[in-house]
C-alpha positions, 0 to 999 in steps of 0.5 A, spaced: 210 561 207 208 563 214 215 564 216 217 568 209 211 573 211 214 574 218 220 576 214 217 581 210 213 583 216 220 585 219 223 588 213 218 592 212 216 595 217 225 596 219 224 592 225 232 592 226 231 589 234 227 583 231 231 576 229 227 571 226 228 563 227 226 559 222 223 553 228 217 551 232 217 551 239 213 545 242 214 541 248 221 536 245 227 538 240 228 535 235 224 534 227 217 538 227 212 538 222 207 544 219 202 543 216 202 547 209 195 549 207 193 554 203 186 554 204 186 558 211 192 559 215 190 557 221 191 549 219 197 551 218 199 548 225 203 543 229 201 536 225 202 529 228 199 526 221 204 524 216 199 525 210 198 531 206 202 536 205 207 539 211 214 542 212 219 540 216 223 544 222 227 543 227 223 544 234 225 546 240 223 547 247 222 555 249 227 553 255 232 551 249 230 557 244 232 561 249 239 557 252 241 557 244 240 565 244 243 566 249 237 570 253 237 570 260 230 575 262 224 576 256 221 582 258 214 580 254 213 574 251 207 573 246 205 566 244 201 565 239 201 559 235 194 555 233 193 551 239 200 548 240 201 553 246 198 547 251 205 543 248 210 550 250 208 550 257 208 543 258 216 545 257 217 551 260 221 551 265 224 559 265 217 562 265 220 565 271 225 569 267 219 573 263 216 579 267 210 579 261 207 574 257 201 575 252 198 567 250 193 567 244 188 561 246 185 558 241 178 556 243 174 559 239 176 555 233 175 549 237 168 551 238 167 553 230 170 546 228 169 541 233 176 540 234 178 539 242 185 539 241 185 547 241 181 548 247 187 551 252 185 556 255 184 553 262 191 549 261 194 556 261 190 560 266 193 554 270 199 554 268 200 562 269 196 561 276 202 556 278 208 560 276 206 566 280 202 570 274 196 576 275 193 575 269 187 578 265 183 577 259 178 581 255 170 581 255 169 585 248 165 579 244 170 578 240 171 571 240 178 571 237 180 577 242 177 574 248 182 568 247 188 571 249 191 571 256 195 576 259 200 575 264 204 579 270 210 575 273 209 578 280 216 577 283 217 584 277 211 588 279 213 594 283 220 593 279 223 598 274 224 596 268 
């Protein structure tokens, strides 16, 4: 259902320049399964639970995705992906290649459910910190607002685009 909203989303508004995958982007490749909940779209996420109701697709790592398309430079990236981005940057090599990246944390559902598994937001500080990223978050109050993380390659600040 996600996937067939994002296509519509994509023909709705005539976004000629997107190309939609029918995947996950995760930490290996191979078989991933997605929760399919149709109580609330955020468990709809990446499940190690072989009980309930799931889908199956294939998962790649970002450095993959990227090699299989053909990309060489992305000049913004935005992630956000219910907690599973703490699994995309323990694999993600060709950060070095992204001038822009926008990452949704999602520690705020962490702290309205109890579950540890989505608290990332340090790991990506971190992890943009190490691979030579300015980044910036936003104080607005709003805990799902407050959660993303915004990061400038600084080998590209300066740089025409």
């Amino acid at each position: 259902r996600t996937f067939k909203a994002l296509e519509i989303c994509v023909e709705h508004n005539k976004l000629d320049n997107v190309t939609t995958s029918y995947c996950a982007i995760t930490n290996k490749d191979g078989p991933v399964k997605i929760a399919d909940d149709l109580g609330h779209h955020t468990e709809n996420k990446i499940t190690f639970d072989a009980e309930g109701n799931y889908n199956t697709v294939e998962g790649f790592t970002i450095d993959r995705y990227l090699e299989i398309h053909n990309i060489s430079f992305v000049d913004y990236m935005k992630i956000n992906i219910e907690g599973a981005e703490k699994f995309v940057i323990e694999e993600f090599q060709r950060i070095k290649d992204v001038r822009n990246i926008a990452i949704s944390s999602h520690d705020f559902l962490g702290y309205r459910t109890g579950d540890k598994s989505y608290f990332t937001k340090d790991l990506i500080i971190d992890f943009l910190e190490k691979n030579n990223f300015e980044y910036y978050t936003r104080s607005t109050g709003v805990d799902y607002i407050d959660g993303w993380i915004y990061g400038v390659n600084k080998l590209f600040i300066g740089e025409p685009r």
